[in-house]
C-alpha positions in Angstrom: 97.3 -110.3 -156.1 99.8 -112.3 -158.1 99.6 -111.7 -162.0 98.8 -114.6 -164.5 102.6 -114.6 -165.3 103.3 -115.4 -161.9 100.8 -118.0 -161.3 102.1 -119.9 -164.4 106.4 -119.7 -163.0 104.9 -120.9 -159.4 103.5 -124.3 -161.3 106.9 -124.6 -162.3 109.3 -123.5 -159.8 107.2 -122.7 -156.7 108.7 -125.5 -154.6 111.7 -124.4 -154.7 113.5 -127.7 -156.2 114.5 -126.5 -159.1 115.4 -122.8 -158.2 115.9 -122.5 -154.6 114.3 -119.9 -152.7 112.2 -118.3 -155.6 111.3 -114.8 -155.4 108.1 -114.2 -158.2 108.4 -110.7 -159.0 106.5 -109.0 -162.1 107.0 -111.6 -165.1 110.3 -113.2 -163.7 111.3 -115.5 -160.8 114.2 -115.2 -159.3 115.8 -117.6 -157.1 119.2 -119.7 -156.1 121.5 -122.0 -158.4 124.3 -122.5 -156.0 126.6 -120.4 -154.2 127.2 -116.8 -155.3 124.9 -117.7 -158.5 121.5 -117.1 -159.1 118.8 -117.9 -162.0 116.3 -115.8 -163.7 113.2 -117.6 -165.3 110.6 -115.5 -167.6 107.9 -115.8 -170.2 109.0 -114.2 -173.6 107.8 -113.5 -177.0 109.9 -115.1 -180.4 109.7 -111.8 -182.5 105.6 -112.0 -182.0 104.3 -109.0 -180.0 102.5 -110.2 -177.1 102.9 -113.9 -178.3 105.1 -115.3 -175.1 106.0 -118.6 -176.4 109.3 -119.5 -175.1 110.8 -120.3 -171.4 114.3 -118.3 -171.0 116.6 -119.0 -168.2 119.5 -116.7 -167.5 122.3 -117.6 -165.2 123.9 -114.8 -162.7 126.8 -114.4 -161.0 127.7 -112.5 -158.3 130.6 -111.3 -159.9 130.8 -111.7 -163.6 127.1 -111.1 -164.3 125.4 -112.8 -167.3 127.2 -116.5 -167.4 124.6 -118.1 -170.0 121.2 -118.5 -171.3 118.7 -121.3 -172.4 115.4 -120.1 -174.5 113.0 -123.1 -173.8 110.7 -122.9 -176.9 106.6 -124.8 -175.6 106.4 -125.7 -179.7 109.9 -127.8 -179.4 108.5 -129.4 -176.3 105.3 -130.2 -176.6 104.5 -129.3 -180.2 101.7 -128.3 -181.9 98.7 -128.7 -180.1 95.6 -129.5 -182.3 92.1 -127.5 -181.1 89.0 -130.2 -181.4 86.0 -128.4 -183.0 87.7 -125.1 -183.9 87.3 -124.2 -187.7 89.9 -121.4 -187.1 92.5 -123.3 -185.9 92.2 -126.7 -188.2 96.0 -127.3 -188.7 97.1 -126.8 -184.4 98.2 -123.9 -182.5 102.1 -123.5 -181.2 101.5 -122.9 -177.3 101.9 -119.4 -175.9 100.9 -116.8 -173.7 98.5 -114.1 -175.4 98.5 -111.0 -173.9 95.1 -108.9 -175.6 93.7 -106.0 -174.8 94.6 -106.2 -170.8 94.1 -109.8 -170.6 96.5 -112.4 -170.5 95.8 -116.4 -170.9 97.1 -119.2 -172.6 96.1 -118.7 -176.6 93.7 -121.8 -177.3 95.0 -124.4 -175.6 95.8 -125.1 -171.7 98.7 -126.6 -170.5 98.3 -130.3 -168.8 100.4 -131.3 -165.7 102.3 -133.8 -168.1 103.3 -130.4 -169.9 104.3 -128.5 -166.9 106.2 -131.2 -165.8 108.0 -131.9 -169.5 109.1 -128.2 -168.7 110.1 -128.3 -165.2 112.5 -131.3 -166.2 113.9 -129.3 -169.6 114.7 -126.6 -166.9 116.2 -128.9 -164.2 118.4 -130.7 -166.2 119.5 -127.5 -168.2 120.3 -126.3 -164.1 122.1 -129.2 -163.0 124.9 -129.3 -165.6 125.6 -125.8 -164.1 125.0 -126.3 -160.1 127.8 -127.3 -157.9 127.3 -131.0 -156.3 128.2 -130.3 -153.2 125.4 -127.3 -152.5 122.7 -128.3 -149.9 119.4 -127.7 -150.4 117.9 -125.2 -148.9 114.9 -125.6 -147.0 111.1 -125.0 -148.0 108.7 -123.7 -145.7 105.5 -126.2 -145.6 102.6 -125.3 -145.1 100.7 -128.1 -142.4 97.3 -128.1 -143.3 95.0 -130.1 -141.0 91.6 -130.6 -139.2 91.2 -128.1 -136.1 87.7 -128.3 -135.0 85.5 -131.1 -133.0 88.6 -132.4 -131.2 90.3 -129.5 -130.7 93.0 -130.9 -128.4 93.4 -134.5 -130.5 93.9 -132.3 -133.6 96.3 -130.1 -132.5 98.4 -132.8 -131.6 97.7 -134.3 -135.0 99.2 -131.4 -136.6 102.3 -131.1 -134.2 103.3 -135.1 -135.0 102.8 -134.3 -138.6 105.1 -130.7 -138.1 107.5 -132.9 -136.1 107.8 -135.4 -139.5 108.8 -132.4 -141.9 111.2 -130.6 -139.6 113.0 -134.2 -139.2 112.7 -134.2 -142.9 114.9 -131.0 -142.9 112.0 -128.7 -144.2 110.7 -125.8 -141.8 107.1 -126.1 -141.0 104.4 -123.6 -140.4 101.7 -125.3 -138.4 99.2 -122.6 -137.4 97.7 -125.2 -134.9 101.0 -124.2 -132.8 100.5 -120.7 -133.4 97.0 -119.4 -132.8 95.0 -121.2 -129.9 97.3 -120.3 -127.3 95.8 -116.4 -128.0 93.1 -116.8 -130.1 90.2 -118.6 -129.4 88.7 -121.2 -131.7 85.2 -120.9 -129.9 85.1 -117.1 -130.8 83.7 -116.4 -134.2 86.0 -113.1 -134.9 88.8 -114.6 -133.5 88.8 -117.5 -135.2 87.9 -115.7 -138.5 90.9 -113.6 -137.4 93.1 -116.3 -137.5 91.8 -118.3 -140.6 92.6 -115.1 -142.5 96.2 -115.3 -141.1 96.7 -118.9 -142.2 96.2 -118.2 -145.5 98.3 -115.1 -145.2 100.8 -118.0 -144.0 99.9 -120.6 -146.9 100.9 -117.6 -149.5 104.5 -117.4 -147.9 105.2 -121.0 -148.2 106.7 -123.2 -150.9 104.3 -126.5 -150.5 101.5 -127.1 -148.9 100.8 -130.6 -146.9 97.1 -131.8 -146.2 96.9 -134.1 -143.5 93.6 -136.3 -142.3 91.1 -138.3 -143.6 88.6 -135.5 -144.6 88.7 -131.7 -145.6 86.9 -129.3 -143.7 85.8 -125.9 -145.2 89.1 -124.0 -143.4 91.0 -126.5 -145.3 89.7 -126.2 -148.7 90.1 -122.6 -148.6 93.5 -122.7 -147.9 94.3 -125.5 -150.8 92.4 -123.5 -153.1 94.5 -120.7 -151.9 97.8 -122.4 -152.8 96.2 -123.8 -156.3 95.0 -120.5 -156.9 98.9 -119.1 -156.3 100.6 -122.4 -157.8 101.3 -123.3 -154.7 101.9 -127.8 -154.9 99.9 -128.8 -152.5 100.7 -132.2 -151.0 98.1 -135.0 -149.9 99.6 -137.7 -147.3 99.2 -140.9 -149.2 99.8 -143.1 -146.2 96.5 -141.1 -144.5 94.3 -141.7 -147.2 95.6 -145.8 -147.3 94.7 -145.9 -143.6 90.7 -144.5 -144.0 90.5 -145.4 -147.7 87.7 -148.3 -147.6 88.2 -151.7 -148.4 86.5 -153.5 -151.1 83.9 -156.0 -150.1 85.1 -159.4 -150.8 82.5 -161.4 -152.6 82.2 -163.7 -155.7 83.0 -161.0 -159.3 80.1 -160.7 -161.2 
């Protein structure tokens, strides 16, 4: 099970856009800048023990080692973050990490998605003045996440059209609609528990996750709460939810 530091460098860097092919180990994630460089990103503390309130990045390279580093500090970014109805903390808390007595969290106040996202883009463009245009992409493995049961046939065809769209997309996907009927079966209760375990065996190896269909069925929502649970982005097709999203009635406004 992934540690907290983890789960908070996945929300950043999980997909793989900003450092390519991460690799979360411990507190750090490790992953590709370009060719024969690589980038380490970590939590650390500003001279308070335990206090991790600052984003470093360290650039590698293959042959000269240590290149350059960039301490993000969260009170630059996002400043001081006022606590509503805490008498303790009247004036704001600067955001960090607290790490007390075995358990870490965020001290007071919780990050929001605009937060995360301020980071990612403080990271990215620190990245960029450093990373070689001409280095493709490399690709991320998606997870396809989709209906199975009821229509067995129709929905395994579903997900293959869908897999089809992100592998001519350049991304590699991981449809286990492709992998698991042709040996185990869906109608079989162990079997098919075998293989939902799998998929989210799957889901934890991948670098996005993409829900497809109008609805979510149980096998699904265990396996986006899976990713959210790692980090993992997971991916809703917009274009499916236009198509079954219901129209408004048309009628005089009250």
């Amino acid at each position: 099970m992934s540690n907290f530091f983890e789960q908070e460098l996945r929300k950043l860097f999980g997909d793989g856009e900003i450092i390519h092919d991460p690799v979360f180990v411990g507190r750090a994630c490790v992953g590709g800048l370009d060719a024969g460089r690589q980038v380490r990103a970590e939590f650390v503390t500003m001279g308070h023990a335990d206090h991790y309130e600052a984003l470093r990045l360290t650039l590698l390279d293959n042959d000269l080692g240590v290149v350059d580093k960039l301490t993000l500090r969260l009170k630059d970014l996002w400043g001081k973050k006022e606590i509503p109805n805490n008498p303790y903390l009247k004036s704001g808390v600067d955001p960090h990490i607290w790490v007390n007595d075995g358990k870490t969290d965020w001290y007071a106040y919780h990050p929001t998605p605009s937060d995360y996202q301020q980071l990612r883009q403080a990271a990215g463009s620190y990245l960029d003045a450093f990373r070689s245009q001409n280095k493709e992409h490399s690709p991320k493995l998606i997870y396809i996440c989709a209906p199975l049961r009821g229509e067995v046939e129709q929905n395994i065809e579903f997900a293959r059209q869908k897999a089809q769209e992100v592998f001519l997309s350049g991304d590699v996907p991981v449809c286990p609609h492709l992998m698991f009927p042709p040996f185990a079966d869906p109608g079989d209760p162990a079997q098919d528990q075998a293989a939902r375990d799998m998929g989210l065996r799957l889901v934890e190896l991948c670098q996005q996750i993409n829900v497809y269909g109008p609805v979510l069925t149980p096998g699904m929502r265990a396996e986006t709460q899976r990713a959210q649970d790692l980090g993992i982005p997971v991916i809703f097709d917009q274009k499916q939810q236009e198509k079954t999203r219901p129209r408004p009635k048309r009628g005089r406004a009250r």
